[in-house]
N, C-alpha and C positions, 0 to 999 in steps of 0.2 A: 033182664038182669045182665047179661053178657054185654046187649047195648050200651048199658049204664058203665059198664068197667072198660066197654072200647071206649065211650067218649071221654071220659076218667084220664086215659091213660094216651091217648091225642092231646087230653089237654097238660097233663102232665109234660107230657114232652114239649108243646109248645111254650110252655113255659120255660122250661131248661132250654130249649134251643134257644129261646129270645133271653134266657140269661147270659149263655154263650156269647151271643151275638152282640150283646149288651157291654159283654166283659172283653170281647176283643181288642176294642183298645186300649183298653186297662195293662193288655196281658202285652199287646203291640209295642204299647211303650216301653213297659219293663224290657221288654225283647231289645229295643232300640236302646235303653239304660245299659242291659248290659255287655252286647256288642260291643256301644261306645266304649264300656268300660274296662273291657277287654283290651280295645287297642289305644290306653290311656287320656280317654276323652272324658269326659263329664257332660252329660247331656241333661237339660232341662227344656221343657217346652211349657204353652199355653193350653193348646186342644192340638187334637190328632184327627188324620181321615184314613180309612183303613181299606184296603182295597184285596182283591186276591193278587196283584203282583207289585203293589206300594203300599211305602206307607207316608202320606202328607203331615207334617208337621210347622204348625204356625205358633210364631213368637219363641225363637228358639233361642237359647242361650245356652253354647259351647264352650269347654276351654280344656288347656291341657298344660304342660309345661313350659312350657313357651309360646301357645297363641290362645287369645281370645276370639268369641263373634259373639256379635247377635245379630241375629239373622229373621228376614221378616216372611221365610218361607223355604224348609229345606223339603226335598221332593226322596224318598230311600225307595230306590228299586230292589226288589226281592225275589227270589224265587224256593220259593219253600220259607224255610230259615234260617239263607246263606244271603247275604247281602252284596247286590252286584253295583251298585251305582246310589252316587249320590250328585244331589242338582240341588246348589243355593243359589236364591232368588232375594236380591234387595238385602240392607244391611251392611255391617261394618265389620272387621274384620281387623286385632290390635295383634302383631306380632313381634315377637322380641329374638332375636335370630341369633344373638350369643346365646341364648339358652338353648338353642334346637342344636341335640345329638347327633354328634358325627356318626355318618354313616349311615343312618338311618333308612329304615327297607325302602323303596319303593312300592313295593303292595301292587296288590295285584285288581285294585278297586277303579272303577271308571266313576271320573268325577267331572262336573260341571258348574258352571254360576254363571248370574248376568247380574247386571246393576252393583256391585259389591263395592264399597270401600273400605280400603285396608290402609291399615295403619303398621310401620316399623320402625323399630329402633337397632339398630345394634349394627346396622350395615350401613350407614353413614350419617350417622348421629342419631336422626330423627329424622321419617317419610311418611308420606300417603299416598296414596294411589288411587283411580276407579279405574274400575275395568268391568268389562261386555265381555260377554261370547267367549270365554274362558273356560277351559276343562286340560283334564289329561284322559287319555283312555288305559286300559290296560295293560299294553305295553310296555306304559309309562312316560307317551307323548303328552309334550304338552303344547298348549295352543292359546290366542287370546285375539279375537277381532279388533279389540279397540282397546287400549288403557294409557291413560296419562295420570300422573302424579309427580310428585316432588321426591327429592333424593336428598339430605343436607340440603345444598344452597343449587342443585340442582331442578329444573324442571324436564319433567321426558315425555313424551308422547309414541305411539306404537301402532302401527296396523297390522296385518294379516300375520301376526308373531308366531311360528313353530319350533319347540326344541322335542327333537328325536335323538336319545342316548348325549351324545358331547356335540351335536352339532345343532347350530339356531339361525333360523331364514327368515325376513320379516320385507314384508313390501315397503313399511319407512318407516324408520328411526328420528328421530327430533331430541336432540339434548340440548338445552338453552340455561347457560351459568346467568342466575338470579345475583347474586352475591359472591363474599368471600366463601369458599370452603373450609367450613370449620375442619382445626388439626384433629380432632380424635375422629374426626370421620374417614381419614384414609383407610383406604384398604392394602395390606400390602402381603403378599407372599402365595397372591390366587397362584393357581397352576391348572395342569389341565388333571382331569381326575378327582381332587379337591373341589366340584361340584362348581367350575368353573370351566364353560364352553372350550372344547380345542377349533370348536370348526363355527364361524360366525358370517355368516350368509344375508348380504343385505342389496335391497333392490334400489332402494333411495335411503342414506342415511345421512341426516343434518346434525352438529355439532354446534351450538354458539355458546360463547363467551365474552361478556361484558363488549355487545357491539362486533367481534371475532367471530369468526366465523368457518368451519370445513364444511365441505358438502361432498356425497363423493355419491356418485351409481355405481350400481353393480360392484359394489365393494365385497371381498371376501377374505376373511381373517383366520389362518391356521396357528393352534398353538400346540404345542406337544413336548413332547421329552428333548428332542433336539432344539428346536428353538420355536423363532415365529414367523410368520410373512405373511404380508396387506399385499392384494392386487386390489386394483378400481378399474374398471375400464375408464373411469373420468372424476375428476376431484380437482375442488372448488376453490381455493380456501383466501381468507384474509386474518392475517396473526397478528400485526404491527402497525402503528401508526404510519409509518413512514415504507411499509407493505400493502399496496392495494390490495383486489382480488387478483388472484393467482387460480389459473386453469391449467389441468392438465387432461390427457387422455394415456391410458396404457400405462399406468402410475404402480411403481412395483418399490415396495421395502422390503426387508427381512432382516435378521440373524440368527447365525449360530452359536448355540448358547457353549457349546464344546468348544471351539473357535475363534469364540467372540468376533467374529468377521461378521457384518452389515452391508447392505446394498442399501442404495435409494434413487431413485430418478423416475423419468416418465420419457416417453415417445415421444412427445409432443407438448410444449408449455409458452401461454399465454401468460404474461406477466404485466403490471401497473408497481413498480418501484420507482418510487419518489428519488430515493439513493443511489438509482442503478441508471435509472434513465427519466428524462421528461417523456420518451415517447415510450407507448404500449410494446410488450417484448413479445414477439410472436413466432413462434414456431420453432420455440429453443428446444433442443436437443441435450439431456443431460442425465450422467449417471455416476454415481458415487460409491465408492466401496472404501473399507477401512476394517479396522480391527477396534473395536471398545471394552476399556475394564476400567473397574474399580476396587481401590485397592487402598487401607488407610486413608481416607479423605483426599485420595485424587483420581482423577477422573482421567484418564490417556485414551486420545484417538491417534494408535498409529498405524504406518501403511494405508496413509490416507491419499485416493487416486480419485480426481472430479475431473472426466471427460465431457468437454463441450462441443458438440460437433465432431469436429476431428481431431480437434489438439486436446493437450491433457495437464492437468498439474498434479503436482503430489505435494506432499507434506506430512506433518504429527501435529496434534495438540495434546499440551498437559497443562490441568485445571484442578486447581486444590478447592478444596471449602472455604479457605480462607482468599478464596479471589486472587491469588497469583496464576499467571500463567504464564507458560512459554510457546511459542506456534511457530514453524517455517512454512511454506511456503513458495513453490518450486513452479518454474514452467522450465522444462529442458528445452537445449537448441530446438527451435518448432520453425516450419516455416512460415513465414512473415505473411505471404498470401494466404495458408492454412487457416492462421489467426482470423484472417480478415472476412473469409470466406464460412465460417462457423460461427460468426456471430449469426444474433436472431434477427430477424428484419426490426428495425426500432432502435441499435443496437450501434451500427456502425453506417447507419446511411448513407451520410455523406462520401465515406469511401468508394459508392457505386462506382463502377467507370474507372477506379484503377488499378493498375496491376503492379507486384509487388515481388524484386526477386531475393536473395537469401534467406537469412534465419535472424530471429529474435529468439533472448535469453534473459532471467533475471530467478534471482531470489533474494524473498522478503523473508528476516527474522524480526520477530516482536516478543518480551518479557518484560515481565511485572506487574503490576497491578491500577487499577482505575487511580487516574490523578500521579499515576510515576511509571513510564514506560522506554523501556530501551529498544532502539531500533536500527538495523544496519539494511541498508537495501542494495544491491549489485543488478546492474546492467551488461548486456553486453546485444550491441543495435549493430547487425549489419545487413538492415534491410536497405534495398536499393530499389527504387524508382524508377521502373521499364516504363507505364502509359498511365498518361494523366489524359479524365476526360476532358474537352477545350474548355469547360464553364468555369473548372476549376484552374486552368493554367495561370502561371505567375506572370504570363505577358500580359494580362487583362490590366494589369496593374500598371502598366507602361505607357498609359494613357488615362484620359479620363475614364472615370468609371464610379456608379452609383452603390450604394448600398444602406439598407436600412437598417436602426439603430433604435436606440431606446429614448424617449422624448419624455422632458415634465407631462404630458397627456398622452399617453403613448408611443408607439413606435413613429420613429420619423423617417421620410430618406434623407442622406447629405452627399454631396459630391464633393471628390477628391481626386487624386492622380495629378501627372505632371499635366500643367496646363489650365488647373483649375482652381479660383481664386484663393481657394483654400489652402492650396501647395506650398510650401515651402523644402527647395534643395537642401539638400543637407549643409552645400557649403555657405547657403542664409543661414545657415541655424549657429546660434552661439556654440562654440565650442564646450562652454561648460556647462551645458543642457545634455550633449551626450554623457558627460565626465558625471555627471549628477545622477544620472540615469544607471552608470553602471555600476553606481556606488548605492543605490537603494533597491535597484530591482536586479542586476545580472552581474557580480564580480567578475567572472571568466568567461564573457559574452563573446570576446575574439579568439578566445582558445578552446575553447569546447564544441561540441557539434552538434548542439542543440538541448541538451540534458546535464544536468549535475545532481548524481547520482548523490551527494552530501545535504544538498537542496531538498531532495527529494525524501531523504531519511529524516531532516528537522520537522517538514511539515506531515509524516505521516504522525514523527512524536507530537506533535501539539494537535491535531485532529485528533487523535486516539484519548492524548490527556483533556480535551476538551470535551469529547463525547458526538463532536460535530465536525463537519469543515468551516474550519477555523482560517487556516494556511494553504496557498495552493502552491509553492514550490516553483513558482514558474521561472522559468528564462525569460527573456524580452522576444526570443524565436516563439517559445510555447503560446505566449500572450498574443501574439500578432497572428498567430494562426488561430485562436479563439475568433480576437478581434474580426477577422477575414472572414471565416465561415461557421463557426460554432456558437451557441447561447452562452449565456453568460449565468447559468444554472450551472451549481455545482454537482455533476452525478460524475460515476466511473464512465460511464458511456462517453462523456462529454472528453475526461481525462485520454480514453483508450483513442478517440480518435484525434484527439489533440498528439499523440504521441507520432499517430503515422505522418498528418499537415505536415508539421514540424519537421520528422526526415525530410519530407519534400520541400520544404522552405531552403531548411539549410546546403540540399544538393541541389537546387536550381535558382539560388540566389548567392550574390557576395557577402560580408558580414555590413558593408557598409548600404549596400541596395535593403538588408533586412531591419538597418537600424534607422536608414531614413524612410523607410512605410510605415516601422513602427511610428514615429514621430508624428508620421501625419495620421495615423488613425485614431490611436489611443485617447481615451476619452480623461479631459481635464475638468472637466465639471458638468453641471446641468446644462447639456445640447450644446456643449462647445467640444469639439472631435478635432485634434489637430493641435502642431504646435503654433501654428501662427495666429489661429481663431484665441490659444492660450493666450498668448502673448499677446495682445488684442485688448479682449475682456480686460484681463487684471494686471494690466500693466500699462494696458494704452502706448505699447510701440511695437515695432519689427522683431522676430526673434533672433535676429542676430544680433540683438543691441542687449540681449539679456544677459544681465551683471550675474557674480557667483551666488549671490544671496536668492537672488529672483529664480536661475534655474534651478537652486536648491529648494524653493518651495515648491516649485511647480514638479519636482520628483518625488517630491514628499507626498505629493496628494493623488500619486497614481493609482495604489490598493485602497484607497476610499475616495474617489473624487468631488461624492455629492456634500460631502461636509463644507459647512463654513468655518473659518479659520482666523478672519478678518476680523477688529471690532471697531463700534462704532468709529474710532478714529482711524479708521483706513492702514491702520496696522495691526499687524499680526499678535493675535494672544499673548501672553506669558509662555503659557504651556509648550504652544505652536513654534512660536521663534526661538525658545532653547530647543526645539528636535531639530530646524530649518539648522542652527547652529552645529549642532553633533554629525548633522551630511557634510558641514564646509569643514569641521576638523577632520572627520575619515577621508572625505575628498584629498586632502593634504597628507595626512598619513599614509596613503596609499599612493602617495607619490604624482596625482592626475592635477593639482595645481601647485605652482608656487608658494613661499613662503608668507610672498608680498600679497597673493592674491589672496591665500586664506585671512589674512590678516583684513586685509581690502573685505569681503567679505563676513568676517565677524563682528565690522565696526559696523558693519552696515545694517540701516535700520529699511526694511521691505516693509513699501508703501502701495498700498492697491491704485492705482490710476484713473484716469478716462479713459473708457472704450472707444478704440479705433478701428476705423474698417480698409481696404486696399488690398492689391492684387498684386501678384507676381507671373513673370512669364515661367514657359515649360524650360524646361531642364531637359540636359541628354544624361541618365546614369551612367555614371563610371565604374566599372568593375573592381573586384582583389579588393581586400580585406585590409585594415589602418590598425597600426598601433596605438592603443589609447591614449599614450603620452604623446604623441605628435600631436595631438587636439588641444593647440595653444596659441 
């Protein structure tokens, strides 16, 4: 009988203990329901697995005020029935981020997930994302091996990502602009504390946009109360059409937001500017500082200082919303050699090998707006010419001598200099070939010292209103020191060392030794260099035989040479021969011909000829400088 009531009561118990056991996950779940529901969650699942230190759950569907999942396997570490950790595996994840509570705890739960895709709204229109190897721990670290996803019109990718407290370190960064950014996706008013990094830590991090492109290592971003500042030990970048790639190393920005004062430069910059130079810019030196605010729709940089090398300029800019602006623009007395000696190799090349003594000065004002711009420029050149290296000397010129040129099939060579077929003296040359020349390209050719500062203020205004170079400003000096040793590309590089040539022109030539080289190099059309090859082609005789009307064309067609102007009937356009006409009346108005010869000239109808060929002997140059009215 007692047997009967022990096995009774064994079996009794096994029965309750395998109801128990039975109901654990019953009881597990509820457990998990209201934990969740505790900390504003809503949990639903499929089936559970119940463990002494987890609890598995598959097919789960979460949400709260602001995020959804479903999720195809979340993993709840327990101990007793305090919940220490949670691991989601596979699944989607839909978050709306204007909904989620400022301030909201951090918590003291360690979390993980792999495979997840999540979805956002609210932080830059519309995103999604996948991501691996993702958790926070208790602390409140977070961390993610791998995730890329979309942002608005952004795409991102990420590897070894950690954010501890306000700072975040990631082995590499990748943002690539898909599209426009839609306008309600901005974000504007992050700070540090407002759940936006102060300290942003990255080993390799890439930027692109539409084809643009930064790239920067070892980049490191501080923001705080006082302001902000980017080091890179090296950064990439290409912004503009008409901006290659740009390299630097030891590349530093900041500001201070109390202050408004900004720095920016780098140790060392590798540059590809279309605008700045045809050749590569290497091993530029440069740093910037300034003050920035905004204040009613304008925008002022002043106490603006951009050290290149060793020389410096200053200036301010002020920038409305509505596209006005005003800018100066300063280099103080610098010295001439300083200048020269601070550019970056690509830069000033051709200056190798000379040496340079005084100081150079100037400042550039510009206001107004795109399409209407005022401009005053000042000068003041008293650089002097100590050592020219021999390849560049002006003697070379005193003799024959070769140089190559742009040909209908490419580059050609042509000979020139006294002595060679091509030559023509000056005092072969018609007299109103020069008078023609100083009335379309240099009015103050014998009184100036190589620059006109008035020249130079009309064609910054029509470049700036044009949006391009448009005008180059030149003197008949500046052109012949192009012609002589520089491209025929327009960048600053080409302008800055056109500016030093030109000193040296003008201090180791006459004005009349400058204006008959001119003559013979300057290009009159397709592969004809020279004024007697000019006079040749399209006239079919000597240039001393050229009438006013003839030198007036052939000056007319110096800043475009390769156009045709001629028609069928061997004279001149409409168009053509009333401009050919407005040279022989300024020629007159300016006193450089007669009455009788303007008149001689306006009756006259310019006919293209037979091409002639023939030679001349060398010449001795004469020195000192001729009044333009004695050339009669």
């Amino acid at each position: 009988m007692n047997r009967k009531r022990l096995y009774r009561a064994i079996a009794i118990v096994g029965i309750l203990a395998t109801a128990v056991w039975l109901s654990l996950p019953t009881i597990a779940g509820r457990i998990v329901r209201s934990r969740a529901k505790d900390r504003g969650w809503t949990v639903e699942f499929r089936s559970l697995e119940w463990t002494r230190t987890s609890v598995r759950l598959h097919g789960v569907s979460a949400s709260n005020a602001w995020m959804k999942a479903e999720l195809d396997e979340v993993t709840l570490t327990v101990d007793g029935t305090q919940l220490q950790g949670v691991r989601a595996d596979g699944g989607s994840v839909e978050a709306d981020l204007s909904k989620r509570p400022k301030g909201e705890s951090k918590g003291s739960l360690k979390t993980s997930a792999d495979h997840l895709n999540v979805e956002l709204r609210g932080l830059c229109g519309s995103g999604e994302a996948h991501i691996r190897g993702a958790g926070k721990d208790v602390e409140g670290t977070l961390w993610a091996d791998k995730a890329s996803g979309t942002c608005g019109s952004w795409v991102a990718e990420t590897e070894g990502v950690r954010k501890t407290g306000t700072t975040i370190t990631a082995g590499l960064m990748v943002l690539r602009k898909v599209g426009e950014l839609p306008a309600e996706s901005a974000r504007e008013g992050s700070t540090a504390g407002d759940g936006f990094p102060s300290r942003l830590t990255v080993a390799d991090l890439k930027v692109e946009a539409d084809g643009r492109y930064v790239h920067a290592l070892g980049a490191t971003v501080d923001v705080n109360a006082d302001g902000a500042e980017v080091e890179a030990d090296s950064v990439a970048v290409e912004l503009i059409a008409e901006v290659g790639p740009i390299t630097a190393t030891r590349v530093r920005a900041g500001i201070d937001r109390k202050t408004q004062q900004f720095t920016l430069g780098a140790a060392t910059m590798n540059a590809s500017m279309n605008a700045v130079s045809k050749d590569k810019l290497e091993a530029l030196t440069i740093m910037t500082w300034g003050r920035i605010a905004r204040k009613d729709g304008v925008t002022t940089v002043d106490d603006l200082l951009v050290k290149v090398g060793q020389f410096s300029l200053s200036g301010w800019l002020h920038y409305t919303d509505t596209k006005n602006f005003d800018a100066v623009g300063i280099l103080s007395k610098t010295s001439c050699q300083t200048v020269i000696e601070s550019a970056p190799k690509g830069f000033m090349d051709r200056m190798a090998g000379f040496s340079y003594s005084g100081t150079v000065a100037s400042k550039l004002s510009v206001s107004g707006k795109q399409g209407k711009f005022s401009v005053q420029f000042d000068l003041e050149n008293k650089c002097r010419v100590e050592k020219v290296p021999p390849e560049m000397d002006v003697k070379n010129f005193r003799k024959k001598f070769r140089r190559t040129v742009p040909g209908l099939k490419g580059d050609i060579e042509v000979e020139s200099g006294p002595g060679s077929e091509s030559w023509a003296p000056l005092d072969k040359v018609s007299p109103y070939m020069v008078k023609a020349v100083l009335t379309t390209e240099d009015t103050g050719f014998f009184v100036h010292h190589g620059f006109i500062p008035k020249s130079i203020e009309n064609s910054l205004k029509e470049n700036l209103e044009a949006g391009k170079f448009a005008r180059g400003g030149s003197t008949v000096s500046m052109q012949l020191a192009k012609n002589l040793w520089l491209t025929r590309t327009k960048t600053i590089s080409r302008k800055a060392q056109e500016f030093f040539l030109t000193t040296y022109l003008e201090q180791s030539m006459s004005k009349q030794d400058i204006m008959e080289l001119y003559l013979n190099v300057v290009e009159f059309g397709p592969e004809i260099y020279g004024i007697r090859q000019a006079s040749h082609v399209y006239f079919g005789k000597q240039p001393d035989d050229l009438t006013v009307g003839e030198a007036a064309f052939l000056a007319s067609i110096l800043p475009s040479p390769k156009r045709e102007h001629f028609s069928k009937e061997r004279t001149l356009t409409g168009g053509w021969d009333g401009y050919v006409k407005t040279i022989v009346r300024t020629m007159r108005t300016r006193d450089l011909i007669s009455e009788q010869e303007a008149a001689e000239g306006l009756a006259e109808t310019v006919t293209k000829g037979e091409s002639i060929t023939g030679g001349l002997s060398p010449v001795v140059l004469a020195p000192g400088g001729v009044d333009p009215r004695s050339w009669r």
